[in-house]
C-alpha positions in Angstrom: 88.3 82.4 81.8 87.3 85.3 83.5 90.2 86.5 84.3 91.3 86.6 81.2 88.5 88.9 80.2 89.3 90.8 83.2 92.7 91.2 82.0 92.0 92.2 78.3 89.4 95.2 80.0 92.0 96.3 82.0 94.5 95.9 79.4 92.6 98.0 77.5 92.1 100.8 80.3 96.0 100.4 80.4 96.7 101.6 77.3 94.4 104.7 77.1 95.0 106.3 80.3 98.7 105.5 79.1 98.3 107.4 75.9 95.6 110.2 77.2 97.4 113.1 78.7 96.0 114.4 81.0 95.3 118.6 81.3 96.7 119.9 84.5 96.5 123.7 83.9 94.6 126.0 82.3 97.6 126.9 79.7 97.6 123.6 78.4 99.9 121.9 80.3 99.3 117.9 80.3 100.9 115.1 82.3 100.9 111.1 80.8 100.2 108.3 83.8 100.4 104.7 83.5 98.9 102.0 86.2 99.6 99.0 86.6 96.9 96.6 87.5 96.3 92.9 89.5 93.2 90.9 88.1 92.0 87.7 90.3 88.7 86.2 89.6 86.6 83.5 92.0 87.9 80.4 91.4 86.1 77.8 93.5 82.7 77.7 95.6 85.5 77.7 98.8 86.8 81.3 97.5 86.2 84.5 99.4 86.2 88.0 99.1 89.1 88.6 100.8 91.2 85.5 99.5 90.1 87.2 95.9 91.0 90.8 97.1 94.5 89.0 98.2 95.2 87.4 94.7 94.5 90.2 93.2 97.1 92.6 95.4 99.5 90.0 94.8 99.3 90.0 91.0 99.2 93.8 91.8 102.7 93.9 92.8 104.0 91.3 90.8 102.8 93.8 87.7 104.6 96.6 89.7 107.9 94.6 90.5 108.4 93.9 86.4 108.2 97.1 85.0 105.5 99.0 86.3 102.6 100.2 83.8 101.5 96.0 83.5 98.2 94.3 83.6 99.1 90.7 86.0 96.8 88.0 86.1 96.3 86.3 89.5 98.5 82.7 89.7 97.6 79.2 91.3 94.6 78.9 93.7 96.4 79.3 97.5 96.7 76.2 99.6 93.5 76.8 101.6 91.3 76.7 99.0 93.2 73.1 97.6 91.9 72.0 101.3 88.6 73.0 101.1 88.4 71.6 98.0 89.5 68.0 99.0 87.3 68.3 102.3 84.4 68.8 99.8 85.0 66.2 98.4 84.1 63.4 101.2 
C-alpha cells in the first residue's frame, strides 16, 4: 500500500539521521538524534486532509509512546469514513 512505502522512506530517513552525527561546534563536537515518525496515507474517496493529518499524529504518538526513535503506520480507517462509505453506497 502506500503506506507501506511511506513507511519504508521514512524508515529509511530513520535510520540515517539516527546514525549521522551531527556537528555542533567548530571543534568537532557532534550530537546523534533520532525521530520518530507517524505515516497515514488516503484511504477512501470520503478521506480528508485533516482526518489524514489526524491518523498520522496518532500513529505519531503511538511510535513515541513504544520506545521513541519508531516509524508507526496509521491503524483502521475512523468511524466517519465507515459512514461515508456505507452512505455511498445507496
Amino acid at each position: 500500500t502506500n503506506a507501506e512505502r511511506a513507511a519504508q522512506v521514512a524508515e529509511r530517513l530513520r535510520a540515517h539521521i539516527e546514525n549521522e552525527p551531527i556537528q555542533i561546534s567548530a571543534r568537532g563536537e557532534a550530537i546523534r538524534i533520532t525521530i520518530s515518525v507517524g505515516v497515514a496515507s488516503l484511504r477512501d474517496p470520503c478521506d480528508d486532509v485533516a482526518s489524514l493529518l489526524k491518523r498520522a499524529d496518532l500513529a505519531l504518538y503511538r511510535a513515541k509512546n513504544t520506545g521513541r526513535n519508531r516509524v508507526a503506520i496509521a491503524e483502521n480507517q475512523p468511524a466517519h469514513l465507515a459512514r461515508c462509505a456505507l452512505q455511498s453506497a445507496f
